[in-house]
N, CA, C and O atoms as a Tinker XYZ file with bonds, in Angstrom:
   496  protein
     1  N    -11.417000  -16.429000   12.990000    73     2
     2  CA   -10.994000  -15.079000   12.669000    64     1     3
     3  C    -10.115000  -15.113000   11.416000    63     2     4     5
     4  O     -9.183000  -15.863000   11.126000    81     3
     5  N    -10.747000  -13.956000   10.665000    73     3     6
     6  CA    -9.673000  -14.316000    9.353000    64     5     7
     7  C     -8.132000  -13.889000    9.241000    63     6     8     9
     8  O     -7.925000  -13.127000   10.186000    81     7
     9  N     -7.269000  -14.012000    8.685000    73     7    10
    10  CA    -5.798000  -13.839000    8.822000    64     9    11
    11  C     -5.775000  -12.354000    8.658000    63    10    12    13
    12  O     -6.688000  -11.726000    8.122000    81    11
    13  N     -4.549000  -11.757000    9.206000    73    11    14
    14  CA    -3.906000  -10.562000    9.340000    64    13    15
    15  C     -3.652000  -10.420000    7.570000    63    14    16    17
    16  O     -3.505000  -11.537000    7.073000    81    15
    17  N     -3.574000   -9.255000    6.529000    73    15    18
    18  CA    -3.209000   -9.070000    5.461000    64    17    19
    19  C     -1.846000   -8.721000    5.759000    63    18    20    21
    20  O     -1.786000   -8.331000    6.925000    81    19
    21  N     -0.829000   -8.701000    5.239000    73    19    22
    22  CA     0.669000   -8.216000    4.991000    64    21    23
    23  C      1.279000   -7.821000    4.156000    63    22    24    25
    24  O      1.538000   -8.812000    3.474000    81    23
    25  N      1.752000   -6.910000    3.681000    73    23    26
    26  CA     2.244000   -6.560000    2.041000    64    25    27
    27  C      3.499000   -6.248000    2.683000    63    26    28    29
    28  O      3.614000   -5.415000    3.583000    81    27
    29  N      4.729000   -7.153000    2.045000    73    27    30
    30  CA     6.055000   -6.535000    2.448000    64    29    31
    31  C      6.692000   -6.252000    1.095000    63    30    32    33
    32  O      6.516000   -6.950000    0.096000    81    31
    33  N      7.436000   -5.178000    1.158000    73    31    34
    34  CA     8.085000   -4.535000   -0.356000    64    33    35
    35  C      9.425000   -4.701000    0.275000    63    34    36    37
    36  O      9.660000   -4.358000    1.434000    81    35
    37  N     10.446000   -5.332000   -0.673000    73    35    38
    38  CA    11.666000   -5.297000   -0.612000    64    37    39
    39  C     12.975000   -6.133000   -1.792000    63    38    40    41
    40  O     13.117000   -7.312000   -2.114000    81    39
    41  N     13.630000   -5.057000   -2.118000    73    39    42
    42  CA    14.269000   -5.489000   -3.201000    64    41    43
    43  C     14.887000   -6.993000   -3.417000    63    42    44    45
    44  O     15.123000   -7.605000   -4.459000    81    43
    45  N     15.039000   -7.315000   -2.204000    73    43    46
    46  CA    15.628000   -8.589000   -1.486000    64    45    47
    47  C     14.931000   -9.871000   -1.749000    63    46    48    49
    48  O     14.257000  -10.335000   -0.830000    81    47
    49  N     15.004000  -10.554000   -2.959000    73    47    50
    50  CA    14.031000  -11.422000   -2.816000    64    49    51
    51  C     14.465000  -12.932000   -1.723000    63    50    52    53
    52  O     13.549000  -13.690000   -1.406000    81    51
    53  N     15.619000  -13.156000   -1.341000    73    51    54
    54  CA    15.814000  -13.687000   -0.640000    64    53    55
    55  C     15.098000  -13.691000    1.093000    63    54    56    57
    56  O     14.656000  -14.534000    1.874000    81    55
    57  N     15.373000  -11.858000    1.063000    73    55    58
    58  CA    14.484000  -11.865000    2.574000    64    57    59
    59  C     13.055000  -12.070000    2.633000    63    58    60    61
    60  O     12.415000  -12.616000    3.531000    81    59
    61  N     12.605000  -11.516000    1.465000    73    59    62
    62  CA    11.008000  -11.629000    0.904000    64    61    63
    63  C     10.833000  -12.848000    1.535000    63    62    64    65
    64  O     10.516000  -12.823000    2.724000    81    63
    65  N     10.974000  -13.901000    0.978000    73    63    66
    66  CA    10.766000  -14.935000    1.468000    64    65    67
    67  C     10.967000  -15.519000    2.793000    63    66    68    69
    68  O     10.117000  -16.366000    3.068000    81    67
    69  N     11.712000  -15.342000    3.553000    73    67    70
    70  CA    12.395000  -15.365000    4.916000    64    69    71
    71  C     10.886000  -14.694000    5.589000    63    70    72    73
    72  O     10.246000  -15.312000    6.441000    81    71
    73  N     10.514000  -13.515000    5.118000    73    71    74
    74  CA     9.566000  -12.719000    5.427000    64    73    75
    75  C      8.574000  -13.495000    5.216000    63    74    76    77
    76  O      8.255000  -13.832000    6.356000    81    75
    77  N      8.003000  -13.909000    4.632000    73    75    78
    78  CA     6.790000  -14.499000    3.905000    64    77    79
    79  C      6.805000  -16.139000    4.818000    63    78    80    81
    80  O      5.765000  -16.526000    5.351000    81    79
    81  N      7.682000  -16.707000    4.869000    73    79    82
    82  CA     7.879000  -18.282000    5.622000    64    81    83
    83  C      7.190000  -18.072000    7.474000    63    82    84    85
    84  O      6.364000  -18.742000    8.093000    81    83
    85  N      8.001000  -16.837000    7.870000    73    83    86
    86  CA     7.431000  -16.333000    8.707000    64    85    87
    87  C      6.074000  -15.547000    9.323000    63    86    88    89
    88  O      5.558000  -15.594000   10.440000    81    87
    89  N      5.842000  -15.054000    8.513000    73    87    90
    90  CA     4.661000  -14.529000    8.840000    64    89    91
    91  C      3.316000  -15.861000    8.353000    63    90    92    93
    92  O      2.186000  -16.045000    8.805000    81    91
    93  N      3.938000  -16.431000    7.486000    73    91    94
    94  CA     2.889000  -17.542000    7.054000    64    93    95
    95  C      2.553000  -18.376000    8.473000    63    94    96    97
    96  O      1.483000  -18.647000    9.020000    81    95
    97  N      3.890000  -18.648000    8.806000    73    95    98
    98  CA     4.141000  -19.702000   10.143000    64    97    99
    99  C      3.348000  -19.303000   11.083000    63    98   100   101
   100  O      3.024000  -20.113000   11.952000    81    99
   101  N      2.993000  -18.333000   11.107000    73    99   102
   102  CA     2.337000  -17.297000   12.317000    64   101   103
   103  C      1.025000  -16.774000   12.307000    63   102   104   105
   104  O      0.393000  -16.034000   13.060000    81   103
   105  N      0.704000  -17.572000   10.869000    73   103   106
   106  CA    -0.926000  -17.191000   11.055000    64   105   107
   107  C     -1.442000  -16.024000   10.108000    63   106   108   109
   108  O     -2.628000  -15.886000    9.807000    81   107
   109  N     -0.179000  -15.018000    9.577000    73   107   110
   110  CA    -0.427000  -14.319000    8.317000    64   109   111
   111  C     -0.621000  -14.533000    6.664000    63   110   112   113
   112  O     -0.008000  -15.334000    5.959000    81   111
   113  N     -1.662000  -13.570000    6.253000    73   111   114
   114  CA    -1.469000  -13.499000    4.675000    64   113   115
   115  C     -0.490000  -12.899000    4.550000    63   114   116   117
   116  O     -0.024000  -12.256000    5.491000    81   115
   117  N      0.060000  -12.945000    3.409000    73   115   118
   118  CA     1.381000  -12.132000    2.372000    64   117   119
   119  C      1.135000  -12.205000    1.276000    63   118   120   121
   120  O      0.533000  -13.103000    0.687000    81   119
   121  N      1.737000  -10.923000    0.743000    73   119   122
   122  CA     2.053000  -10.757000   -0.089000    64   121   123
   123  C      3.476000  -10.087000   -0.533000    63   122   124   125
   124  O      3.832000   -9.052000    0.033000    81   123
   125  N      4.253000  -10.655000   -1.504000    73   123   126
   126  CA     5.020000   -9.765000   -1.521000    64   125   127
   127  C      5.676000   -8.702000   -2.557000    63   126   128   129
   128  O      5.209000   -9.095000   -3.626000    81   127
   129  N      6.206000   -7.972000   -2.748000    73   127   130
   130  CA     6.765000   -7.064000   -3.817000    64   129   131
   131  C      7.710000   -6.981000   -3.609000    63   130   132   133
   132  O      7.967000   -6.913000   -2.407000    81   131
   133  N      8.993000   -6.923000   -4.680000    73   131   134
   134  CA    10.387000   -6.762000   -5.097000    64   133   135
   135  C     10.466000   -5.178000   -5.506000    63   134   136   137
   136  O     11.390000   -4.390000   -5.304000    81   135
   137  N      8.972000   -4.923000   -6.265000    73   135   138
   138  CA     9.309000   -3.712000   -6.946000    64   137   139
   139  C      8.520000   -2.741000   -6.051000    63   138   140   141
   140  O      7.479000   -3.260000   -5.648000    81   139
   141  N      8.718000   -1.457000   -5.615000    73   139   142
   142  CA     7.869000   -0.706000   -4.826000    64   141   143
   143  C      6.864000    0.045000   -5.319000    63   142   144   145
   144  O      5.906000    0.423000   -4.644000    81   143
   145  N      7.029000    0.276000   -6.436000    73   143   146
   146  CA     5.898000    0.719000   -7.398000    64   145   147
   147  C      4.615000   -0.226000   -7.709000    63   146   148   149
   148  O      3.452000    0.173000   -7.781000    81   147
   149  N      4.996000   -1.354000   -7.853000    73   147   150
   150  CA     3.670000   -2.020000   -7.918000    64   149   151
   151  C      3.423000   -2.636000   -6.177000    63   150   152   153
   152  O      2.237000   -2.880000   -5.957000    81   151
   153  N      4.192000   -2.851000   -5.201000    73   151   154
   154  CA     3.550000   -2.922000   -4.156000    64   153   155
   155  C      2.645000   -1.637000   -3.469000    63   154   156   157
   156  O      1.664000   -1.617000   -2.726000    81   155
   157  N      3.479000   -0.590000   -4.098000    73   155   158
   158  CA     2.366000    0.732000   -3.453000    64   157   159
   159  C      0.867000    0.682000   -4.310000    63   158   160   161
   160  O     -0.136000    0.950000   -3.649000    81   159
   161  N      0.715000    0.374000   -5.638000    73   159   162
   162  CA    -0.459000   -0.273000   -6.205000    64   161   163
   163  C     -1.206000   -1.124000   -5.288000    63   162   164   165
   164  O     -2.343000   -0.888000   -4.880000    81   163
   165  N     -0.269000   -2.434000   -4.907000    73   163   166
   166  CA    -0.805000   -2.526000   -4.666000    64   165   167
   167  C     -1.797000   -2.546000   -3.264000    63   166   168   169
   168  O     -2.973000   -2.905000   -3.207000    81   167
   169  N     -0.821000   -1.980000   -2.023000    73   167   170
   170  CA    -1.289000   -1.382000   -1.102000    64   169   171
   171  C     -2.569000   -0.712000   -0.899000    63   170   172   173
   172  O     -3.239000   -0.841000    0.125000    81   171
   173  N     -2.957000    0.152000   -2.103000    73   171   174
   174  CA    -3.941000    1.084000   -2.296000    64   173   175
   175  C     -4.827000    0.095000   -2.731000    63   174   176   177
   176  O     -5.967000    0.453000   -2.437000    81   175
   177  N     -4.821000   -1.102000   -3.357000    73   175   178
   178  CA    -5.853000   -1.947000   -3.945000    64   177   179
   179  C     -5.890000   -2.937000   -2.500000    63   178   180   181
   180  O     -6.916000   -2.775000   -1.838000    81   179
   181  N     -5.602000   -3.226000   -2.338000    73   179   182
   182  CA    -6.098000   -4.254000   -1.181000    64   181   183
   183  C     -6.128000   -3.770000    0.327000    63   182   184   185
   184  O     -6.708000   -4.442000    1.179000    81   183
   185  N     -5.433000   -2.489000    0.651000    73   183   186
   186  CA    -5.882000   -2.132000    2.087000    64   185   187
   187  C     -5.350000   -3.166000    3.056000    63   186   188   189
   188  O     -6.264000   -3.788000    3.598000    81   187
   189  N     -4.075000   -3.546000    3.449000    73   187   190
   190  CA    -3.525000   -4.378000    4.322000    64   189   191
   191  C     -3.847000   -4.100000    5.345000    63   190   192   193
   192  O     -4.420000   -3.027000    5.531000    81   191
   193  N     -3.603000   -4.930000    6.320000    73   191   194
   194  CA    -3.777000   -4.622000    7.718000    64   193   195
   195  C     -1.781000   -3.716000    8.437000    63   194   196   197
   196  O     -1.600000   -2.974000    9.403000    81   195
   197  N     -1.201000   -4.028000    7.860000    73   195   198
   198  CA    -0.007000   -3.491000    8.156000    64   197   199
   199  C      1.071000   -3.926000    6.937000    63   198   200   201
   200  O      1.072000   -5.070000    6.484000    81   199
   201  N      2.008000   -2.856000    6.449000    73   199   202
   202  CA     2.825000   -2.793000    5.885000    64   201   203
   203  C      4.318000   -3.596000    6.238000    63   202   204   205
   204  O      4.417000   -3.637000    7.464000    81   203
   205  N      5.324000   -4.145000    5.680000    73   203   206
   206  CA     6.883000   -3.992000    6.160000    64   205   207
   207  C      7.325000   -3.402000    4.525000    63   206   208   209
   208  O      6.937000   -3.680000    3.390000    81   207
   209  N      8.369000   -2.422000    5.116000    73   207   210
   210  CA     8.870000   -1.594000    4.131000    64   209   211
   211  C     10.164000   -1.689000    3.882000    63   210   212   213
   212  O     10.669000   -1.530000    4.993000    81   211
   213  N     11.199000   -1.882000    2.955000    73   211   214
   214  CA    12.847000   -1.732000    2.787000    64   213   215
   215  C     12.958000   -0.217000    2.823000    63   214   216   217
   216  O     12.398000    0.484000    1.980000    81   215
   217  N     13.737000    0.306000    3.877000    73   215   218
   218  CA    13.755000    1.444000    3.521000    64   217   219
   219  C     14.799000    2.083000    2.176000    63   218   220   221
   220  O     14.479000    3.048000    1.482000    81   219
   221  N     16.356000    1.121000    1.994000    73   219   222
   222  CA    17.119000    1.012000    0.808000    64   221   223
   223  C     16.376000    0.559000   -0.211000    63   222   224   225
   224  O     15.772000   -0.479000    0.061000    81   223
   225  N     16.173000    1.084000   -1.557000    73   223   226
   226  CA    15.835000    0.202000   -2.671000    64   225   227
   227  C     16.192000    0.844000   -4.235000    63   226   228   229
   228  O     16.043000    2.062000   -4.327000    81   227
   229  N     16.622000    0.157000   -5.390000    73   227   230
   230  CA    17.130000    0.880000   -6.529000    64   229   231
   231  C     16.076000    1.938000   -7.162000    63   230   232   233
   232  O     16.357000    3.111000   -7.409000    81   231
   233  N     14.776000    1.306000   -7.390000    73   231   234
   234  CA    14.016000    2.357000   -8.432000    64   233   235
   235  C     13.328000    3.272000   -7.092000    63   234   236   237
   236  O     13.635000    4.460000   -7.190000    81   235
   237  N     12.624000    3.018000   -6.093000    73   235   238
   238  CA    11.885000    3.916000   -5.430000    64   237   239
   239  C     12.508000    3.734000   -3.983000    63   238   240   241
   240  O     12.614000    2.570000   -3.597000    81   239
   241  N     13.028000    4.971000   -2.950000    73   239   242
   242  CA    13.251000    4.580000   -1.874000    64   241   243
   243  C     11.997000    4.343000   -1.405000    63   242   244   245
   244  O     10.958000    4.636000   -1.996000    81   243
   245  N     12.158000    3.420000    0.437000    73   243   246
   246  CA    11.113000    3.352000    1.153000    64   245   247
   247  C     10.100000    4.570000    1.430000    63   246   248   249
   248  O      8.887000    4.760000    1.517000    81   247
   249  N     11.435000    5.358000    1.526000    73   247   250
   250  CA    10.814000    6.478000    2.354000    64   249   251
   251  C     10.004000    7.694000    1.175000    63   250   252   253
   252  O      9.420000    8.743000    1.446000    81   251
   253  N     10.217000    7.161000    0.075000    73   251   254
   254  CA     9.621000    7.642000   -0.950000    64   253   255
   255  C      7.997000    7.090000   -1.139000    63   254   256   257
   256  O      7.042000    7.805000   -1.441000    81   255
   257  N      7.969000    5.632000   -0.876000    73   255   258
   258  CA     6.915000    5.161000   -0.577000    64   257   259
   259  C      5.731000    5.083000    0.739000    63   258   260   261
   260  O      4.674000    4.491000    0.955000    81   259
   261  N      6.255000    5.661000    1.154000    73   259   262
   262  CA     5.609000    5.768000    2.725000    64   261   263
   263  C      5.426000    7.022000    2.844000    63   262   264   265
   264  O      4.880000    7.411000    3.876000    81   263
   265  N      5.852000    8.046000    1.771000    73   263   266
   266  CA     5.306000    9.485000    1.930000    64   265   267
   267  C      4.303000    9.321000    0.946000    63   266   268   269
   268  O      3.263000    9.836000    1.356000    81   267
   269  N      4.131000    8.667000   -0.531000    73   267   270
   270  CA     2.901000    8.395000   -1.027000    64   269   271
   271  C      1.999000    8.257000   -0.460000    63   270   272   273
   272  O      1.029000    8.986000   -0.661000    81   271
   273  N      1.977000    6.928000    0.778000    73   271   274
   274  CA     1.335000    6.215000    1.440000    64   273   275
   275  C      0.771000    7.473000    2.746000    63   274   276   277
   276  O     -0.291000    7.382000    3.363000    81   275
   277  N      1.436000    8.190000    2.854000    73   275   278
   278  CA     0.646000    9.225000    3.509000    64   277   279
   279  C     -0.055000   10.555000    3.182000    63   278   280   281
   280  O     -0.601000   11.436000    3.848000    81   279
   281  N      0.146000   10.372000    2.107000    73   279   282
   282  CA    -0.583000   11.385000    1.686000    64   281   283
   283  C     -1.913000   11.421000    0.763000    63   282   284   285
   284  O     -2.724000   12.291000    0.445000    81   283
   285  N     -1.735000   10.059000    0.496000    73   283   286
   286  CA    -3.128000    9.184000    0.379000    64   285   287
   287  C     -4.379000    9.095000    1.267000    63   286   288   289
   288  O     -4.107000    8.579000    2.351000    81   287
   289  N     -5.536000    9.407000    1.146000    73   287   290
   290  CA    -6.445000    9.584000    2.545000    64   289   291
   291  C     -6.567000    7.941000    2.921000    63   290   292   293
   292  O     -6.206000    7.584000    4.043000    81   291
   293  N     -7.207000    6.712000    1.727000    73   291   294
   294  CA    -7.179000    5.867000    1.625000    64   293   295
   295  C     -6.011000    5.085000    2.453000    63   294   296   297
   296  O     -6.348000    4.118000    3.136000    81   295
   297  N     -5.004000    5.381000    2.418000    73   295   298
   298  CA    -3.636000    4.763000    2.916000    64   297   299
   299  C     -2.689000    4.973000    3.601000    63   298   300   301
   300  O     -1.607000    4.387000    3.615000    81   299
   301  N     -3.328000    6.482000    4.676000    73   299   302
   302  CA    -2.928000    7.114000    5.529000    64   301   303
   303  C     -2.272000    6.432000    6.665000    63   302   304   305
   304  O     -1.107000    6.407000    7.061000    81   303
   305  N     -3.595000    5.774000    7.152000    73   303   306
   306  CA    -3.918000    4.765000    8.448000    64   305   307
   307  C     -3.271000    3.323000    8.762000    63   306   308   309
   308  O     -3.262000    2.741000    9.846000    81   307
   309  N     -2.733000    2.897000    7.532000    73   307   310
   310  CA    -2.279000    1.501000    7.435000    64   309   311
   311  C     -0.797000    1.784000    8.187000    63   310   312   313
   312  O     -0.009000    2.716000    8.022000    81   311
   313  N     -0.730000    0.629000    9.063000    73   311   314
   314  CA     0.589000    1.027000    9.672000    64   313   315
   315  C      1.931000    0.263000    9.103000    63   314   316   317
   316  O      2.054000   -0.935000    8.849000    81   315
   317  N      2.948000    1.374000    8.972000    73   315   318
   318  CA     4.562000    0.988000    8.390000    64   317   319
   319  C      5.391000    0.642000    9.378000    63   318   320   321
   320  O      5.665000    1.292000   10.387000    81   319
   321  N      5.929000   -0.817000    8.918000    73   319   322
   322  CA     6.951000   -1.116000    9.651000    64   321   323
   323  C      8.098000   -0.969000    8.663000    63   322   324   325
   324  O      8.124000   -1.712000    7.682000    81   323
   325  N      9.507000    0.378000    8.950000    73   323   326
   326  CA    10.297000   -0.040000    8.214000    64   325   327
   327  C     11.289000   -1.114000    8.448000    63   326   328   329
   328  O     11.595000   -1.366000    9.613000    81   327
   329  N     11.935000   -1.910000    7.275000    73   327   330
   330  CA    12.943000   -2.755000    7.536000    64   329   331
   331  C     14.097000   -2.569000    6.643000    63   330   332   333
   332  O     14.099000   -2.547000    5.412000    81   331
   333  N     15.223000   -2.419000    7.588000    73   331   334
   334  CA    16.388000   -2.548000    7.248000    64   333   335
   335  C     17.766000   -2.625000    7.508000    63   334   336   337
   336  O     17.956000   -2.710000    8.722000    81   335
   337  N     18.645000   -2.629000    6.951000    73   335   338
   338  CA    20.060000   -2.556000    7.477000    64   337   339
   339  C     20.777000   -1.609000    7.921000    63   338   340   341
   340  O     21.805000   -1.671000    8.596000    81   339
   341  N     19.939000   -0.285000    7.338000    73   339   342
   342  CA    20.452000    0.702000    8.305000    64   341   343
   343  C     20.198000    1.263000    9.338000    63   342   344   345
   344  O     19.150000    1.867000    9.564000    81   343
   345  N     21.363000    1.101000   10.287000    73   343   346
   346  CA    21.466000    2.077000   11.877000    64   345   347
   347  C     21.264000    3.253000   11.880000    63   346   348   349
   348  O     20.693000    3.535000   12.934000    81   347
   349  N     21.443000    4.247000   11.177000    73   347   350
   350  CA    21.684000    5.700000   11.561000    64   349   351
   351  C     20.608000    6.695000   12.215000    63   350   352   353
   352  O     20.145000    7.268000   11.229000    81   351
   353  N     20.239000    6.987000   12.864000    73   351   354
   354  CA    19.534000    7.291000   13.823000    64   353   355
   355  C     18.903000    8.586000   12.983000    63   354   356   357
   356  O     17.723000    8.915000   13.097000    81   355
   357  N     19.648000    9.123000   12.311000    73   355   358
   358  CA    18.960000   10.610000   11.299000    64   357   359
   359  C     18.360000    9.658000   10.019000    63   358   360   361
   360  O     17.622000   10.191000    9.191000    81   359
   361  N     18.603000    8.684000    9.941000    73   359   362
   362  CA    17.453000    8.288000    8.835000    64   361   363
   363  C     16.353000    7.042000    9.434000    63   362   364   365
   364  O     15.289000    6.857000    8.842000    81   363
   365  N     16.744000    6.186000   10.713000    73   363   366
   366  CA    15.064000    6.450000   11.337000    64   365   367
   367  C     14.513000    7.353000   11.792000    63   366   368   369
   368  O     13.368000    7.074000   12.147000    81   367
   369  N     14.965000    8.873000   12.039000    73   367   370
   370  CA    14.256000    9.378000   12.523000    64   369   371
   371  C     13.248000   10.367000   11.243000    63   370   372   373
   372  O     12.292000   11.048000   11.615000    81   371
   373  N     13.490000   10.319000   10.382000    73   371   374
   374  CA    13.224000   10.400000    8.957000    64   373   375
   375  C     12.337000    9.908000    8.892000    63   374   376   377
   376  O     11.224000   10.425000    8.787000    81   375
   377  N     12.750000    8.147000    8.961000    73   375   378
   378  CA    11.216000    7.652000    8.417000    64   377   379
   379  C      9.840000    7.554000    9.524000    63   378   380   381
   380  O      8.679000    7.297000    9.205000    81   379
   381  N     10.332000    7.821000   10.798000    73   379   382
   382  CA     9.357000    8.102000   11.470000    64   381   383
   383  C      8.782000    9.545000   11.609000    63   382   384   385
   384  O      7.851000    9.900000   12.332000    81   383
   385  N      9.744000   10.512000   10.526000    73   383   386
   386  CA     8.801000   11.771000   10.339000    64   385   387
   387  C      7.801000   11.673000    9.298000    63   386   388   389
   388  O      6.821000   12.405000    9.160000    81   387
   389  N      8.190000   10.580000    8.496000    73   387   390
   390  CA     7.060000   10.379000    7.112000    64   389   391
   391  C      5.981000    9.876000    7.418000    63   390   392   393
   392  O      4.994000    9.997000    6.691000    81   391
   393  N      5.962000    9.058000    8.822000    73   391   394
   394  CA     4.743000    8.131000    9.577000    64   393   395
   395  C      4.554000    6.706000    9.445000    63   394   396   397
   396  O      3.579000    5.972000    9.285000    81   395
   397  N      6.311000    6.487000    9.612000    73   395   398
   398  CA     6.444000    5.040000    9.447000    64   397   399
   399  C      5.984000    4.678000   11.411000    63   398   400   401
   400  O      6.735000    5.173000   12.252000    81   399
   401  N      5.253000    4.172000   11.694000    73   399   402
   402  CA     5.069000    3.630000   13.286000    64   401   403
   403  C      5.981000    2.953000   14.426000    63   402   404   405
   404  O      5.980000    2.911000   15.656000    81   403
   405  N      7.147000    2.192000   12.851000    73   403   406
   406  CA     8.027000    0.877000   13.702000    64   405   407
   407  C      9.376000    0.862000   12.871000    63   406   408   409
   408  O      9.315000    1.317000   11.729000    81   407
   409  N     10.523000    0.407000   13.312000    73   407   410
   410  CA    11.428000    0.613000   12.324000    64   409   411
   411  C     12.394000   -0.772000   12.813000    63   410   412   413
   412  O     12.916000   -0.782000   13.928000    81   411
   413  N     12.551000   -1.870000   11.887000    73   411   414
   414  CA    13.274000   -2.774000   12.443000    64   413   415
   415  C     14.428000   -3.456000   11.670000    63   414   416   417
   416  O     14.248000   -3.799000   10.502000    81   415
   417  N     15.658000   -3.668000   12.322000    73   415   418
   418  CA    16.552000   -3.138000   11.788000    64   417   419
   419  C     17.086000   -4.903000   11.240000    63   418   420   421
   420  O     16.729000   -5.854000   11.935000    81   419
   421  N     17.801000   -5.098000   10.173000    73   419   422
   422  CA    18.108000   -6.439000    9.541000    64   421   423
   423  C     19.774000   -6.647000   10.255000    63   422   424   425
   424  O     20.586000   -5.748000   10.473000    81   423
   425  N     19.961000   -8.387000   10.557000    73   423   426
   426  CA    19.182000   -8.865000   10.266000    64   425   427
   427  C     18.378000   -8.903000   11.796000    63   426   428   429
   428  O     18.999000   -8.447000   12.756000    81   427
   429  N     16.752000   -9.548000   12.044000    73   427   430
   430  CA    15.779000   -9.794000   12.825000    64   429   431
   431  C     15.943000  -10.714000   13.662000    63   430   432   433
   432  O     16.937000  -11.440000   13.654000    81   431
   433  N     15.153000  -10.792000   14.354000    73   431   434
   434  CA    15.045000  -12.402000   14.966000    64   433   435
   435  C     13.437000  -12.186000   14.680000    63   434   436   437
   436  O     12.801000  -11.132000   14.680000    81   435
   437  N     12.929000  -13.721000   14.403000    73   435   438
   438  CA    11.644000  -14.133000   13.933000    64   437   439
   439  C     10.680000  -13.080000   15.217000    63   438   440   441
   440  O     10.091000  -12.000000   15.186000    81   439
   441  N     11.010000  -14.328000   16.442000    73   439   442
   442  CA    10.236000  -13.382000   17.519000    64   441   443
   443  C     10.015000  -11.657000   17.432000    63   442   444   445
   444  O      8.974000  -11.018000   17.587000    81   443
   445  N     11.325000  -11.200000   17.141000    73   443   446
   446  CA    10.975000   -9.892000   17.884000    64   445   447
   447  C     10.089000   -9.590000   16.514000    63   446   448   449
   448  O      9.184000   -8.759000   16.598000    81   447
   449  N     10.295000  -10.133000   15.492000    73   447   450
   450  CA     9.450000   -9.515000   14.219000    64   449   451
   451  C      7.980000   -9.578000   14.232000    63   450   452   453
   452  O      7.333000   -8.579000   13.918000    81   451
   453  N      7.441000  -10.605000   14.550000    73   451   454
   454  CA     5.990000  -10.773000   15.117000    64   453   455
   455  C      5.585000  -10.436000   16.287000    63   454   456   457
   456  O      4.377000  -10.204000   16.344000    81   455
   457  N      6.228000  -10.315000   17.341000    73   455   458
   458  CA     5.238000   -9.328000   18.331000    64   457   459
   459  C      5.855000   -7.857000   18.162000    63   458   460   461
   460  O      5.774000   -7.252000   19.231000    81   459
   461  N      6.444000   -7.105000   17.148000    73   459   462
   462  CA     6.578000   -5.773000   17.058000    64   461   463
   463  C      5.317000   -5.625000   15.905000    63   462   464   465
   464  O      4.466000   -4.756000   16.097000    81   463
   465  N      5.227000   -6.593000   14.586000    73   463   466
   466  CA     4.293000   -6.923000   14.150000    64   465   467
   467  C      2.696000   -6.341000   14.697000    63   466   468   469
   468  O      1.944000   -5.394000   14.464000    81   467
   469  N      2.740000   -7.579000   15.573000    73   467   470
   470  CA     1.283000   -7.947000   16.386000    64   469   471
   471  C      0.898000   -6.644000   17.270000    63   470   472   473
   472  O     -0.252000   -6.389000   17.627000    81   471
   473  N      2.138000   -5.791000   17.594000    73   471   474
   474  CA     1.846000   -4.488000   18.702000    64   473   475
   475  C      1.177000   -3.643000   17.646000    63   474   476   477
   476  O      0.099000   -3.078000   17.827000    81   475
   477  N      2.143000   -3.572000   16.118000    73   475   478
   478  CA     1.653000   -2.474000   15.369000    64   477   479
   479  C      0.048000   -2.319000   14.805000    63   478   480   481
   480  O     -0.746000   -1.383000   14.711000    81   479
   481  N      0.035000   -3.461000   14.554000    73   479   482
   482  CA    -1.359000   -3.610000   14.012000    64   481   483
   483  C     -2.528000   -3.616000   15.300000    63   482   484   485
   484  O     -3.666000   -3.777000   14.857000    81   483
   485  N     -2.468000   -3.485000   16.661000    73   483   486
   486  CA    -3.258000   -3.232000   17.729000    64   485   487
   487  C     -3.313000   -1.465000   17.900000    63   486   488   489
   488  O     -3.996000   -1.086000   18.851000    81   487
   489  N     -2.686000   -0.432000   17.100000    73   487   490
   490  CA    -2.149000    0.999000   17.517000    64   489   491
   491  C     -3.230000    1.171000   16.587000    63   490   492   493
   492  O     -4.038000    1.898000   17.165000    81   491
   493  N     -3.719000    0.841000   15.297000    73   491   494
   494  CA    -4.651000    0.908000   14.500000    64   493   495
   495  C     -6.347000    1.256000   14.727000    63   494   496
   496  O     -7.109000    1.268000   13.761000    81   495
């Protein structure tokens, strides 16, 4: 069976990677983006099997990107996991009005990141 696709966008290149070590470990492709503008490119060009999103970021918020991403017919369907450091309950509930699916909050534990992962991409 061929690997799960992954596109994670996040300003963080430190977590990027953290992200990427992990999901590799686990049997995923990655890819990743720093900048959200060219990961929403490239989202629309390769059709992932599931997203992880920063919802904080300098040039484009998440949630700026995940309303692109829905209003796209092409890129409707792909499911968003957001990730980040913020708690506040009025801005996940935000990004789950834009049609983010999952929202997980930094920092993670590996586990819970791959089977919240593995659930999202089965809702598909």
């Amino acid at each position: 069976m061929a690997a799960k696709k992954i596109i994670a966008i996040d300003d963080d290149a430190v977590l990027l990677r953290i992200i990427e070590n992990i999901l590799i470990k686990n049997g995923f492709e990655v890819s990743l983006y720093k900048n959200p503008a060219e990961g929403l490119k490239a989202i629309k060009q390769q059709q992932p099997h599931a997203v992880l999103l920063d919802r904080i970021m300098p040039e484009m918020d998440g949630n700026d990107v995940l309303h692109q991403l829905q209003q796209d017919d092409y890129t409707r369907d792909i499911p968003v996991m957001m990730v980040t450091g913020r708690k506040e309950l009025v801005e996940i509930h935000q990004s789950f009005g834009l049609g983010a699916r999952d929202y997980i909050i930094k920092p993670f534990e590996e586990d819970d990141l791959i089977l919240r992962l593995n659930k999202l991409m089965n809702t598909i």
